[in-house]
Every structure is written in C-alpha cells, then in structure tokens.
C-alpha positions as a printed Julia matrix, in Angstrom:
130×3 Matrix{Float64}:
 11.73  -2.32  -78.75
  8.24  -1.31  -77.7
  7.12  -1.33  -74.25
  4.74  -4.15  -73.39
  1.79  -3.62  -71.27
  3.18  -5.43  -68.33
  6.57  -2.96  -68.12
  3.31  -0.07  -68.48
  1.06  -0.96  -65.63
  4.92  -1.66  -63.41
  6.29   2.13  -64.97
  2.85   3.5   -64.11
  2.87   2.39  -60.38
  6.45   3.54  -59.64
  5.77   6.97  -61.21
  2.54   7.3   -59.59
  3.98   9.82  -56.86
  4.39  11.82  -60.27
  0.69  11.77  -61.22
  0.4   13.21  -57.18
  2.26  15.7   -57.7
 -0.1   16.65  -60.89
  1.77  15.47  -63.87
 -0.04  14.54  -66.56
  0.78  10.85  -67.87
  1.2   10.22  -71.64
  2.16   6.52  -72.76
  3.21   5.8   -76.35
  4.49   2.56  -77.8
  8.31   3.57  -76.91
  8.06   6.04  -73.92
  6.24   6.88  -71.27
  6.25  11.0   -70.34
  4.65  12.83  -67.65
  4.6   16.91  -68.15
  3.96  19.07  -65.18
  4.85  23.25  -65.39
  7.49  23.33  -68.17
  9.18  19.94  -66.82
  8.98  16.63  -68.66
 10.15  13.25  -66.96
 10.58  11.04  -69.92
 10.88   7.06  -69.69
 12.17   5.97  -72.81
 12.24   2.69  -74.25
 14.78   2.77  -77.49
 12.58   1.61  -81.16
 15.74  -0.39  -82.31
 17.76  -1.22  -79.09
 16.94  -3.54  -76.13
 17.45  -0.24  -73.48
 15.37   2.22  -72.09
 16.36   5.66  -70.47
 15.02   8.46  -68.22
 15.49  11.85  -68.73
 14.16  15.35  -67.93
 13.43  18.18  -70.05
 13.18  21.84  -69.17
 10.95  23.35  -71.54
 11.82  27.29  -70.72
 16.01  26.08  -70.65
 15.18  23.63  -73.55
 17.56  21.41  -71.79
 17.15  17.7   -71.36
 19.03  15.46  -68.7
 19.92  11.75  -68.22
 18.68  11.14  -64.92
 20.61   7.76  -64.98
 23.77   9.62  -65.19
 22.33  12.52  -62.28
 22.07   9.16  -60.38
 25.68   7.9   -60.91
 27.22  11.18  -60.03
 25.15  12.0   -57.51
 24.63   8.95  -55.14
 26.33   6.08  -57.16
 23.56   4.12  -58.51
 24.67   2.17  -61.1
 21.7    0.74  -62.91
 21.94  -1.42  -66.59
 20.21   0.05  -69.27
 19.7   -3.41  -70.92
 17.84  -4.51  -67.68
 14.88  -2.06  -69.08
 12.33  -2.41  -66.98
 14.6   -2.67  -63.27
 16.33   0.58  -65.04
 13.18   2.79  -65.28
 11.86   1.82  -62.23
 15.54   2.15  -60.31
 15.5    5.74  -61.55
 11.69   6.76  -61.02
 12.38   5.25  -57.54
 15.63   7.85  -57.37
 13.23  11.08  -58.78
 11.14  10.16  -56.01
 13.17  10.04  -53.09
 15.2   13.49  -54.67
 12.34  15.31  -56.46
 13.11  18.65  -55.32
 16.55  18.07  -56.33
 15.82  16.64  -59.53
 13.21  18.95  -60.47
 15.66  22.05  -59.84
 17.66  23.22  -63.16
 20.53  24.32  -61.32
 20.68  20.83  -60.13
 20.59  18.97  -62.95
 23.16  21.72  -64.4
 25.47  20.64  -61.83
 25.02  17.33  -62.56
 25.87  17.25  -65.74
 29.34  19.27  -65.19
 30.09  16.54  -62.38
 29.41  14.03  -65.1
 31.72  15.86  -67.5
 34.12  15.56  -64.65
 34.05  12.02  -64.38
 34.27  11.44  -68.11
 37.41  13.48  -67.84
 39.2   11.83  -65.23
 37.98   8.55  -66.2
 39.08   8.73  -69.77
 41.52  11.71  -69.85
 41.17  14.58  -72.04
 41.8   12.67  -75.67
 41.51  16.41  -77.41
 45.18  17.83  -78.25
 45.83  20.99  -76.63
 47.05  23.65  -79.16
C-alpha cells in the first residue's frame, strides 16, 4: 500500500537525525531511502501488503539487513509490521539511539548470525542431516 503524506511528513521527522548526519532523503510512493557513503537506510512500505520494513544496504558488501530483526536480537524490540507507521518510526528511533552500531557491517553481520541462531533454536533445524 502506498505511503500517505501524513506517515511522510511523521517518517521524515523521526529520520531527521539522518538528514544531520548528511544523508540524502529520497521519498517514492512505497519507500522512503536516505543514502549517505555507500550506506542506504531504506523504509519500506510493501505495494501489495498492509506492512512496511526497514532495512540497510551496504553498497561496497552489496548486503542488505532487516533492521527490525537487528532490533529483536539485539535489544528485544518487538515491533508489528502491520502497525506500519509505529514500525518505521520504532526502528528509525532504534538507528538513532545505535547509529554507530547499526551503521558498522560487522555489526549488522553479527546480527544476522544471532538471528540465524534464534531461528534455529526457536524452530529446530527441520533440514535432515546426511
């Protein structure tokens, strides 16, 4: 569903510690990105679903990362996707209070193998062993 102007001005204002940090803002009908050095913080807002999602992407790794699931692992925010607007501003609010964290590859790298983790011991390996 597209993003109405309302959840743009409310995305804008909790991502404006991005634009002071010199990202550039770019807003589309279904996501709102903001591109600094290689990194890209994207705030995504699904064409045929009724949730939205924030990532980051790594342009010289070409490596992108669900910051909602950094957030889980990380410090145990749990945040509904459906809810789209209280999700992107929940996890805007989390890049800001851990942006040199969540800006770091190696961080997000780790991340992501914690989240592997947790889908592991959460749902057990369902692969057969040979």
């Amino acid at each position: 569903m597209k993003i109405s102007e309302n959840e743009i001005q409310k995305i804008l204002e909790s991502g404006s510690f991005l634009i002071e940090k010199g990202y550039v803002v770019a807003c589309n009908e279904y996501d709102i990105s903001y591109t600094k050095d290689g990194i890209l913080f994207k705030i995504a807002f699904e064409p045929y679903s009724d949730i939205s999602s924030v990532s980051i992407w790594f342009r010289e790794n070409n490596k992108e990362f669900n910051i909602g699931w950094i957030a889980f692992v990380r410090e145990n925010i749990k945040t509904n996707p459906h809810e789209r607007l209280a999700n992107a501003v929940i996890l805007l609010n989390y890049i800001n209070n851990n942006y040199q964290d969540v800006s770091n590859y190696e961080f997000c790298e780790e991340s992501e193998k914690m989240v592997d983790d947790f889908i592991l011991k959460r749902h057990g390996n369902t692969t057969k062993q040979s």
